[in-house]
C-alpha positions as CSV (number, residue, x, y, z in Angstrom):
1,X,174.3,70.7,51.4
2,X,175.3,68.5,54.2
3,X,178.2,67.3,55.7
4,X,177.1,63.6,55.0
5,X,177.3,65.2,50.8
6,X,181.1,64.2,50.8
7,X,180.6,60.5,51.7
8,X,181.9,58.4,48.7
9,X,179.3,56.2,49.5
10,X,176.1,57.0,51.6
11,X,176.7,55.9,55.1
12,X,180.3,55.1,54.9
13,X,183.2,57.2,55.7
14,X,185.4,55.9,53.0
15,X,185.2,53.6,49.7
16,X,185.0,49.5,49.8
17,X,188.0,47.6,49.6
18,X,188.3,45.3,46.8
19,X,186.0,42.5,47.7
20,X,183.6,43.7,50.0
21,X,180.3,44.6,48.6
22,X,176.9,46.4,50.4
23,X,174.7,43.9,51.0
24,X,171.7,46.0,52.9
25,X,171.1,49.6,54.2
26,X,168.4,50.5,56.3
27,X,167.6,53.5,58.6
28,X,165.3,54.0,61.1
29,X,161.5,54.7,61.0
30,X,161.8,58.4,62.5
31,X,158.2,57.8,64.2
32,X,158.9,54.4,66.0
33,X,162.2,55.7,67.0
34,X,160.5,59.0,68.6
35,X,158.1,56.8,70.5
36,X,160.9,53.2,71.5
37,X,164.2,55.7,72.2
38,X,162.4,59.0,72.9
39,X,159.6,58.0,74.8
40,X,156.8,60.6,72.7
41,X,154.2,58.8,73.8
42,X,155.0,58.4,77.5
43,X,155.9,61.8,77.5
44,X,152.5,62.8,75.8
45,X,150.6,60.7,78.3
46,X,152.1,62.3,81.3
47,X,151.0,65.9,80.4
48,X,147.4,64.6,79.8
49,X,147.0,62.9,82.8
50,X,149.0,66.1,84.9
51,X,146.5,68.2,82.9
52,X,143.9,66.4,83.7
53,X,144.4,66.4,87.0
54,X,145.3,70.3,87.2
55,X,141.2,70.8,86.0
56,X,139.8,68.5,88.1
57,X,141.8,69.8,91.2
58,X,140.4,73.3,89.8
59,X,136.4,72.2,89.6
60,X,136.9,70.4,93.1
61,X,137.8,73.2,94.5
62,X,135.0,75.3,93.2
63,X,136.5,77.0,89.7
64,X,133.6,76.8,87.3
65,X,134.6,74.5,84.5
66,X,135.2,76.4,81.2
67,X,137.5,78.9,83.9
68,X,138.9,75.3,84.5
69,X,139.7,74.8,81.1
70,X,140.9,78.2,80.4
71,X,143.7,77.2,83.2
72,X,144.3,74.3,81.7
73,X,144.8,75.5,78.1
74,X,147.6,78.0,79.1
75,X,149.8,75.4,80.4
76,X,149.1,72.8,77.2
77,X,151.6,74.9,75.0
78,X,154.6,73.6,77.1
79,X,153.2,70.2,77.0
80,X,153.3,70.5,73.3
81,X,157.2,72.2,72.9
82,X,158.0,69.6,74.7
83,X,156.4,66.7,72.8
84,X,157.3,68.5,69.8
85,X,160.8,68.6,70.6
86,X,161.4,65.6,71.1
87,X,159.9,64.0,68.0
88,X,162.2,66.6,66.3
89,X,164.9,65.2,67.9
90,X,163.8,61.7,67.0
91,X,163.2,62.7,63.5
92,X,166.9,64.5,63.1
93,X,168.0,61.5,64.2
94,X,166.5,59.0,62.0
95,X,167.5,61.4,58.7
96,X,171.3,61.4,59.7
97,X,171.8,57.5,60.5
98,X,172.4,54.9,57.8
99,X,172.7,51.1,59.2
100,X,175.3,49.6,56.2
101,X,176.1,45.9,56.4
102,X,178.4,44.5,53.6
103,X,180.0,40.9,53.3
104,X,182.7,42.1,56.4
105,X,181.1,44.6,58.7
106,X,178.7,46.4,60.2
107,X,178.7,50.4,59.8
108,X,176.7,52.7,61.8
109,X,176.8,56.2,60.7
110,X,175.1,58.4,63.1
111,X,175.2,61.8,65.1
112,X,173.0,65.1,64.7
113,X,175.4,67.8,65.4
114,X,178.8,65.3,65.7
115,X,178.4,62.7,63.2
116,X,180.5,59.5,63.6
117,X,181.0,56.3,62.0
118,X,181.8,52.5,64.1
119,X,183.2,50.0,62.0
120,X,181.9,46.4,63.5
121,X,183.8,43.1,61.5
122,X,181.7,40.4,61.6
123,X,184.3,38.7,63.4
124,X,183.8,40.6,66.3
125,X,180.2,40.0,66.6
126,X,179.3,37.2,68.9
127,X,175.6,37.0,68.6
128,X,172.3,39.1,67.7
129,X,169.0,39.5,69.1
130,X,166.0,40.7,67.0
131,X,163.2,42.6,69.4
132,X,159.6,42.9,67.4
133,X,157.6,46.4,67.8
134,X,155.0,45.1,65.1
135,X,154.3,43.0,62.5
136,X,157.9,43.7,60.5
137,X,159.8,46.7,62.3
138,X,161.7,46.3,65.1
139,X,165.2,46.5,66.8
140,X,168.6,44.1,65.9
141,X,171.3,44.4,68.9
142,X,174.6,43.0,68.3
143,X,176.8,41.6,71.2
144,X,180.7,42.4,70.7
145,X,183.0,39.6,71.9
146,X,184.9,40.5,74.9
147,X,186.9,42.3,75.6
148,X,186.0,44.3,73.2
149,X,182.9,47.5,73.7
150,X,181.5,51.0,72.8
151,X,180.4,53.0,75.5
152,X,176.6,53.3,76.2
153,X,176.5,57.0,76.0
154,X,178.9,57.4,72.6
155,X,175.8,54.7,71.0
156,X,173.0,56.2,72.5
157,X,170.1,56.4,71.0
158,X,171.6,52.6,69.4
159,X,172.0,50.8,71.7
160,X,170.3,47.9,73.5
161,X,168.4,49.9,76.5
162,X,169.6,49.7,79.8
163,X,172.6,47.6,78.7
164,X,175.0,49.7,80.5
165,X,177.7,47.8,81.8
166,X,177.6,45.3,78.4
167,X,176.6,48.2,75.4
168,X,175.0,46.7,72.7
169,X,175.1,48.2,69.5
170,X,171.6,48.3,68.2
171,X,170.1,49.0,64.7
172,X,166.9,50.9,66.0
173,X,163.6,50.9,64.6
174,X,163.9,49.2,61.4
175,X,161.0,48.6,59.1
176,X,161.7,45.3,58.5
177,X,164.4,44.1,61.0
178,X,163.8,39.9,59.7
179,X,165.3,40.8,56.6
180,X,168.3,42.7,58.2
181,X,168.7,39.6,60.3
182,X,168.5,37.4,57.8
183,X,171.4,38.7,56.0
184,X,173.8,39.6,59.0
185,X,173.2,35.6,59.9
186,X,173.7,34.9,56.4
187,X,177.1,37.1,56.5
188,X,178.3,36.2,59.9
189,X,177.8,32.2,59.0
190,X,180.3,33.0,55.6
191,X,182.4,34.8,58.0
192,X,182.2,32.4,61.0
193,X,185.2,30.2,61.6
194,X,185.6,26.9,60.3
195,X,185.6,24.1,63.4
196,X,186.1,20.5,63.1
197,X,186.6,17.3,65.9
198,X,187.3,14.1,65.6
199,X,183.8,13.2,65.8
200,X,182.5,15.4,63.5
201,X,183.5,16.7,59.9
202,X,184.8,20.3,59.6
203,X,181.6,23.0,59.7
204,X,181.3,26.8,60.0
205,X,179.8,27.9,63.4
206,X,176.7,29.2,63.2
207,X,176.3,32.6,64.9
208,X,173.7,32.7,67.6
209,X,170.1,34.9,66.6
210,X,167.7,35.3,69.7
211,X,164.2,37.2,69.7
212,X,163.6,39.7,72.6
213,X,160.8,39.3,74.8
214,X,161.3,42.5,77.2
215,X,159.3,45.4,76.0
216,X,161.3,47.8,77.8
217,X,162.4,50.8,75.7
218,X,165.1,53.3,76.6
């Protein structure tokens, strides 16, 4: 038992008003979320390159090379806590975060040892950006209209990275982040106010979807 057992309803905090309906739910991928937000395979890269370098220094300066290598091996178990934790964190993270978008809002239920809830309206979304880590998966920020904002650390590890002074609440590592965007346009265009001039007939405004080129991961 869990303290996410008592939801009403998976990833929400409370039932759904008459009217609103779920339209998608997603999590993320534990193993591109341990790799984009955790930095696994950075991390994993650094300690085979510094032990790399720790037997090479070791046979330079004359150590016979299995002694080498028995050096080397009894430093590789803190290379691998390490690693190891933090795909654990990753993967705790991924089980306890539901992405919920209905026909209003956007809920992000999150948090390993405090779990917490943001409710995001659709109104007070001004635009989303879809960033591709493969053929389907990827990440869907969402820019708040000002002045309204969560702080950077209270999202982290959703949010857009290095977006400190603008946070933006990200869904992270989806499997298939087109079809999440799809229906957040879809739901933010029957939301969307309706505009009119007197050159043109009255219309909904369509909410803005971008596609992020940076591959920089935080």
């Amino acid at each position: 038992m869990s303290e996410h057992d008592f939801e009403p309803i998976r990833g929400l905090p409370g039932r759904l008003p008459q009217g609103e309906v779920i339209l998608w739910q997603g999590e993320p991928k534990w193993t591109l979320l341990a790799a984009q937000a955790f930095h696994v395979r950075a991390v994993a890269a650094y300690f085979g390159l510094m032990l790399a370098w720790r037997a090479m220094a070791a046979i330079h300066g004359g150590t016979p090379p299995l002694e080498a290598l028995r050096t080397v091996l009894t430093v590789a178990p803190i290379a691998l806590a390490a690693i190891g934790l933090l795909a654990l964190l990753a993967w705790l993270n991924a089980r306890t975060t539901v992405y919920t978008l209905t026909n209003r809002r956007i809920v992000m239920r999150f948090g390993v040892a405090f779990p917490k809830a943001y409710n995001l309206p659709l109104g007070l979304i001004d635009s989303a950006a879809v960033k591709a880590q493969g053929p389907s998966a990827g990440d869907l920020s969402l820019s708040l209209r000002p002045p309204n904002k969560i702080a950077f650390l209270q999202l982290w590890p959703h949010a857009r990275p290095w977006r400190l002074a603008t946070p933006q609440p990200t869904l992270r590592a989806l499997a298939d982040v087109q079809a999440a965007a799809a229906l957040l346009v879809s739901a933010m265009t029957a939301q969307a106010p309706i505009e009119s001039t007197p050159q043109a007939p009255a219309s909904r405004r369509t909410p803005e979807l971008t596609r992020r080129p940076e591959a920089t991961a935080a």
